[in-house]
N, C-alpha and C positions, 0 to 999 in steps of 0.2 A: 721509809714508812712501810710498815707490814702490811698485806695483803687486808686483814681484819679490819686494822685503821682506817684504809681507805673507802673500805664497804661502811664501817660505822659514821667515817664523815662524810660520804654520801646521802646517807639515809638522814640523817638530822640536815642537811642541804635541802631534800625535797621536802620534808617536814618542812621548813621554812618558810620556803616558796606558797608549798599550801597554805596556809597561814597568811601572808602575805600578798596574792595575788591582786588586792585592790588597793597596795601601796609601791613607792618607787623598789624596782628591784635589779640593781643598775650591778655587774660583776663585780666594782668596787663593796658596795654597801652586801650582798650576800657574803663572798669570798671573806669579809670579815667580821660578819656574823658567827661563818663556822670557823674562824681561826686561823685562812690558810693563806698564803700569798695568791695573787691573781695568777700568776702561774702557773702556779701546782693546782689550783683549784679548776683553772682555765683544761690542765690535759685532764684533772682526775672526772669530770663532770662528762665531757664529749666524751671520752673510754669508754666510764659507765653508763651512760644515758643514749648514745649512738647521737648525738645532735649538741650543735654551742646551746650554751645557757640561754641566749638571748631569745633563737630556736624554738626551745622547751618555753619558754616562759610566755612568747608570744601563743602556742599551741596552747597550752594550758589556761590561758585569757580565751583564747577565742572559742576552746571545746566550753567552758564552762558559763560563757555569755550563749551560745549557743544552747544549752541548755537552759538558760536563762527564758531565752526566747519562748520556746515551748510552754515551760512551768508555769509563767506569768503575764503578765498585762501592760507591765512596764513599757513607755516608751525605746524606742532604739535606742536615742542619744542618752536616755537616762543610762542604760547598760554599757553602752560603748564606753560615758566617760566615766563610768564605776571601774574596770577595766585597762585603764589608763589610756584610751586611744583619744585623740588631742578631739577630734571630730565625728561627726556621724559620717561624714566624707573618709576621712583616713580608716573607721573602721568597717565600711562598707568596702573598700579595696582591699583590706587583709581579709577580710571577711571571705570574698571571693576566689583569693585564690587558692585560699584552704576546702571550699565547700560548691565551690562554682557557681553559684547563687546569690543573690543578696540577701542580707539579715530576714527583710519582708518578707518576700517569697520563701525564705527557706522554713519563717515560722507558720506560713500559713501551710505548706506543704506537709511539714513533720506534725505537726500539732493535730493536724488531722490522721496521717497515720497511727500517731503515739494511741486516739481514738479507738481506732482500729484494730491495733495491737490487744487492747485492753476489753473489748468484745471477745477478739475470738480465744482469748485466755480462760472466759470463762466454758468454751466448750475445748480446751484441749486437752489429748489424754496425759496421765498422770505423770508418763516417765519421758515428755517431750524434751529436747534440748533444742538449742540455736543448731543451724544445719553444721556438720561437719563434726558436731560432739555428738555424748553418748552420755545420757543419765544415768548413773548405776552405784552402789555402794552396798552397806550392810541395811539399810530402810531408806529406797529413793523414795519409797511415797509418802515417805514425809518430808517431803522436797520440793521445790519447783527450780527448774531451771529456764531460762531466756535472756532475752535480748533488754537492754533498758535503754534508751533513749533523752531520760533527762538524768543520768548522773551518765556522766561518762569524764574518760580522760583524757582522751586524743582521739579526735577525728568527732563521728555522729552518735555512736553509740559501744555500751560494752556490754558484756555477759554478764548474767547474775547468777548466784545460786544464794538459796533462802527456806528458810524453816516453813511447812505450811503452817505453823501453830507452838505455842510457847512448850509443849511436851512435845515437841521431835525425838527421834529415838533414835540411837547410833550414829552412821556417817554417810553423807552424799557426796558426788565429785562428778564436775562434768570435764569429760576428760575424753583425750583423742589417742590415736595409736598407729605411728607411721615406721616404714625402712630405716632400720640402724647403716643401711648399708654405705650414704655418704662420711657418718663419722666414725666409722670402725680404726679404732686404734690410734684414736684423739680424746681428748678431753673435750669435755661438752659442755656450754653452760647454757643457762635458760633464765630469763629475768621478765620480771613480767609488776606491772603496779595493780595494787592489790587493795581496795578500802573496803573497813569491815563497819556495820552496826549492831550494838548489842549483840555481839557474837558470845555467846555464854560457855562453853566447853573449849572449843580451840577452831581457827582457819588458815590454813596457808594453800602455797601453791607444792605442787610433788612432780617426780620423775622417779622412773625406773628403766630399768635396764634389761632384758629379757635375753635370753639364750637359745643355741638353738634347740634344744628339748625341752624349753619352757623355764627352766631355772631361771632366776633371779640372780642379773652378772651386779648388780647396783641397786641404789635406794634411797632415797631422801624426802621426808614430808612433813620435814620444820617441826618434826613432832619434841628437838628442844629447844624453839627456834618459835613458838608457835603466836599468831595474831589473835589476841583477844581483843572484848569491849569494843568500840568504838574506836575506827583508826580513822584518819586521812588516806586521800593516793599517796601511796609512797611505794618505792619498788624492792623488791625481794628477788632472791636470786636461790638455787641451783648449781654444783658443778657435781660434776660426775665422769670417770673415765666410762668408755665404752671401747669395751673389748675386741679384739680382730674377728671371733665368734660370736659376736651379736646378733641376735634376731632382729628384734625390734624395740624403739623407746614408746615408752608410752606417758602422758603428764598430763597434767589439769589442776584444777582447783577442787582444794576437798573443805566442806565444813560439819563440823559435827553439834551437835545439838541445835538448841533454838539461836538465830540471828539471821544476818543477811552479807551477803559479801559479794563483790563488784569486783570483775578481772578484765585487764586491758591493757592493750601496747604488750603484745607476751615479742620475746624475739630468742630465738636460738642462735649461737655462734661458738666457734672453737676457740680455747683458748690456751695460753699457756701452760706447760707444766707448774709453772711458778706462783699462779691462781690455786690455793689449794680445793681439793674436793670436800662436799658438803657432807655428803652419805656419811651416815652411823654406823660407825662398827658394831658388830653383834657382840656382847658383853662377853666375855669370856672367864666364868668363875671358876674354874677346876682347879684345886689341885695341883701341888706339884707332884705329887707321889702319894699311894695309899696309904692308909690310916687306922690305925688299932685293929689291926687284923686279928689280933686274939680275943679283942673286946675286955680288957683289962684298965686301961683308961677310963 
């Protein structure tokens, strides 16, 4: 199975699951959904995803009841058994050791924050990020970047970036910039889930590769590859060599025009030669030799 195959039967796997989370989703009944024997589904899933299916599916029940929680009014056991957890007992114990808290207490706690959050957004300055990012593009101020709380994909919360208004202009991207120096003269990949709303122009996630005089060693930013419209969590990926003269990588999430887009669970890791890289080649139109030199053509 080629490299491609297995990213495309990936991504329709988590499409699924989205989709599915409030029904049986047992490695039998997915694995052949997408086609594939429990096997090969079983190595291709933990590879790409870093965790078993069963893993991922219980995370993704519990981030998204957990968000539950906040959003609404609902009883516990109502959410627990939408969910599929047998009990308000059994999910009060999964509950726990992902969040260390119980359901209660975690919605009276967050829900008040979520509050709070939502105060002081209205005095914050224009080109704020979540700590550790950096709002910047060709019009961050018609941007907002932070933290959200009731969509998220894994764990309490994920990053947003979002249009302030339906004529947004150019591109935003909240995006970070660390030492090429542990993967110099590796392949690099970066995978990260990614749900979009009404996103009207285009969103994905990007990387580059920097030198040390600043030049551009690499580059990738799904620009034909790119997430429109309304998506689900699903995950996207990044590979890119990095050179033995690396500066620095830098990546984030870029969106352009009016929408909204939600990034989470991002992870870096080296990988095979045999993974191909993502980065676009610069188009190469010249010429093989010049042409009508006398101008008689």
């Amino acid at each position: 199975m080629t490299a491609e195959k297995r990213i495309n039967g990936l991504e329709s796997v988590l499409a699924i699951i989205e989709r599915r989370l409030k029904e049986d989703l047992s490695l039998s009944s997915v694995a052949g959904r997408a086609a594939f024997s429990k096997y090969h589904f079983h190595r291709l899933f933990r590879g790409g995803v870093g965790m078993p299916l069963a893993d991922y599916i219980r995370r993704r029940r519990l981030a998204s009841a957990a968000a539950e929680l906040i959003a609404s009014d609902r009883g516990i056991l109502d959410i627990a058994l939408d969910y599929r957890f047998e009990s308000q007992e059994a999910f009060t114990r999964a509950f726990k050791k992902v969040y260390f808290t119980t359901p209660g207490r975690y919605r009276r706690t967050m829900s008040g924050l979520a509050g709070h959050q939502e105060r002081e957004k209205e005095t914050r300055t224009m080109y704020e990020a979540p700590k550790g990012w950096v709002l910047t593009g060709s019009h961050p101020g018609d941007y907002e970047a932070g933290i959200d709380r009731n969509e998220v994909h894994l764990g309490s919360a994920s990053g947003y970036l979002r249009s302030r208004s339906g004529g947004a202009d150019g591109f935003a991207t909240m995006m970070q910039t660390f030492k090429a120096d542990e993967y110099r003269g590796r392949r690099l990949q970066l995978t990260g889930f990614v749900k979009t709303e009404d996103v009207k122009n285009r969103c994905g996630l990007w990387m580059r590769i920097d030198g040390q005089s600043g030049e551009m060693l690499g580059f990738d930013n799904m620009g034909r590859r790119p997430i429109v419209g309304s998506r689900p969590w699903n995950q996207y990926r990044i590979v890119l060599d990095v050179p033995k003269d690396a500066l620095a990588i830098a990546f984030g999430l870029l969106l352009s025009g009016p929408g909204r887009a939600w990034v989470d669970t991002l992870r870096f890791e080296e990988v095979s030669d045999r993974v191909p890289v993502t980065g676009e080649e610069e188009e190469n139109d010249l010429p093989d030799s010049p042409a009508n030199l006398t101008f008689e053509l």
